[in-house]
C-alpha positions, 0 to 999 in steps of 0.5 A, spaced: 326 044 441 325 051 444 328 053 437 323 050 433 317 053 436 320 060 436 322 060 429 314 057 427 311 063 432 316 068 428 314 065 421 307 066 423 308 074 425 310 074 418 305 072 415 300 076 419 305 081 418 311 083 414 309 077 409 301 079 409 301 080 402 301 072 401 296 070 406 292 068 401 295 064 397 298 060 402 291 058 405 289 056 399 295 051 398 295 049 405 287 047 405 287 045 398 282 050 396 277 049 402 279 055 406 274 060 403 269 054 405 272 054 412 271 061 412 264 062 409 261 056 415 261 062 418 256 066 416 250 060 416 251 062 423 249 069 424 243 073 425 239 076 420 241 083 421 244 086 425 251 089 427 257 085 427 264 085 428 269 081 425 275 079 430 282 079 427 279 081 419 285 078 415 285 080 408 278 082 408 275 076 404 270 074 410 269 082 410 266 082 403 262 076 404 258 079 410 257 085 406 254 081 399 250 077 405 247 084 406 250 086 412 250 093 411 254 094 420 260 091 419 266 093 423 273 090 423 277 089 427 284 087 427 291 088 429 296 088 424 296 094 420 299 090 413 291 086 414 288 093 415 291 095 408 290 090 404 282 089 406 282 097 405 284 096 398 279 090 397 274 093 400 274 100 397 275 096 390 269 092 391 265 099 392 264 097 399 266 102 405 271 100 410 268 100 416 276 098 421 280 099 426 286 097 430 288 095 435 288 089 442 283 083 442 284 084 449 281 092 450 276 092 444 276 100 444 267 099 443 261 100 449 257 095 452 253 092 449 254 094 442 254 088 437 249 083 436 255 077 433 262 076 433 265 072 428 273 071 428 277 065 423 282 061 423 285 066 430 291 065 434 291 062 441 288 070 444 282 068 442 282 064 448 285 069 453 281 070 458 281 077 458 279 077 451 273 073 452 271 077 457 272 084 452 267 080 448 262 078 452 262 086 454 261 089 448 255 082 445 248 084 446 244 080 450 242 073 446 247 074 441 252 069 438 260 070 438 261 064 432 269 062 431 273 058 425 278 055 428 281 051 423 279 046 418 280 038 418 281 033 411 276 027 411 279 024 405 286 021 404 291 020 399 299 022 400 298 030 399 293 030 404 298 025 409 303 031 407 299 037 409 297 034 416 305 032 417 306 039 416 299 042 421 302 037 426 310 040 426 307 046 427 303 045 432 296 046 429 295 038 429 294 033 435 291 026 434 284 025 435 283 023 443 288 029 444 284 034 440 276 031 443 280 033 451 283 040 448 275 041 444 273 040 451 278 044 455 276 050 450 268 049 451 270 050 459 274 056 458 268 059 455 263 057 459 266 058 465 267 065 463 258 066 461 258 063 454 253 058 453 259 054 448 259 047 444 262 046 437 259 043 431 262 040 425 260 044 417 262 040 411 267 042 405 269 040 400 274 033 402 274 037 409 270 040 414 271 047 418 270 046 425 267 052 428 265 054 436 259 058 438 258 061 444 251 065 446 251 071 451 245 070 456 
């Protein structure tokens, strides 16, 4: 099965890359019009101000939602230059000066000490690279708040959902549920043992909930 799992991680560099252009799309139809609601759980978890980055950007939707929220230091970051277009192109039409960058989770190119939140959805296993989390907890202020969507789940049935978890599961993104509550753990250590004081909590959505990490400097 080696060739099946190179094929998903070459169809999901497409899709963060050369085929960006439909990442929209496919992430409605895949969370049945709840990933926006996935994505914003975010937002109920930041500070009241503040400077905040936004890891692996996407298309730019989260980027405007921060700005409506009325934060007005909002810098994105994000290694797909396909990403950084398409979010350049929302932002400038939403009248919003864009505020990106590019470049490697792994070596944040910003001081010490500089945001007072992370906030990163729906991101790919380097989230929990330990060199990414040490990039991370570098660049948070102290008392400041790192808050990761890492993907949402359905709470209703029916034989379309059935479908939809068939397919998280063949590609990877889905475990039966007592392998999920040891991996949730496992990732609660990793960033633990790296200075984070870490738990998940569950954030309703329409027959869905996000599922969302957050993790505080000290």
């Amino acid at each position: 099965m080696k060739w099946w799992w190179s094929l998903v991680r070459f169809g999901f560099r497409l899709l963060y890359n050369e085929l960006a252009f439909t990442y929209d799309w496919v992430s409605r139809i895949v969370s049945l019009g709840a990933w926006r609601c996935w994505q914003r759980s975010a937002l109920k978890h930041l500070p009241a101000q503040g400077v905040i980055l936004e890891l692996a950007h996407g298309t730019g939707d989260l980027q405007i939602d921060l700005h409506a929220a009325g934060y007005h230091t909002v810098i994105g970051y994000d290694l797909s230059p396909y990403m950084g277009r398409i979010t350049q192109r929302k932002l400038t039409h939403n009248g919003i000066t864009p505020r990106l960058t590019r470049g490697m989770a792994q070596a944040l190119p910003f001081s010490n000490a500089t945001f007072d939140a992370i906030v990163c959805t729906f991101p790919t296993p380097f989230i929990f690279e330990r060199v990414t989390l040490d990039e991370l907890y570098r660049v948070m202020r102290p008392n400041s708040r790192l808050i990761i969507v890492i993907s949402g789940t359905f709470t209703a049935g029916g034989v379309l959902i059935r479908l939809l978890e068939g397919l998280y599961r063949i590609t990877g993104q889905r475990a039966d549920r007592s392998a999920n509550e040891i991996l949730f753990q496992q990732v609660i250590d990793r960033f633990q043992n790296t200075g984070f004081q870490a738990r998940l909590t569950r954030e309703p959505c329409q027959h869905s909930e996000a599922l969302v990490i957050l993790a505080e400097r000290r």
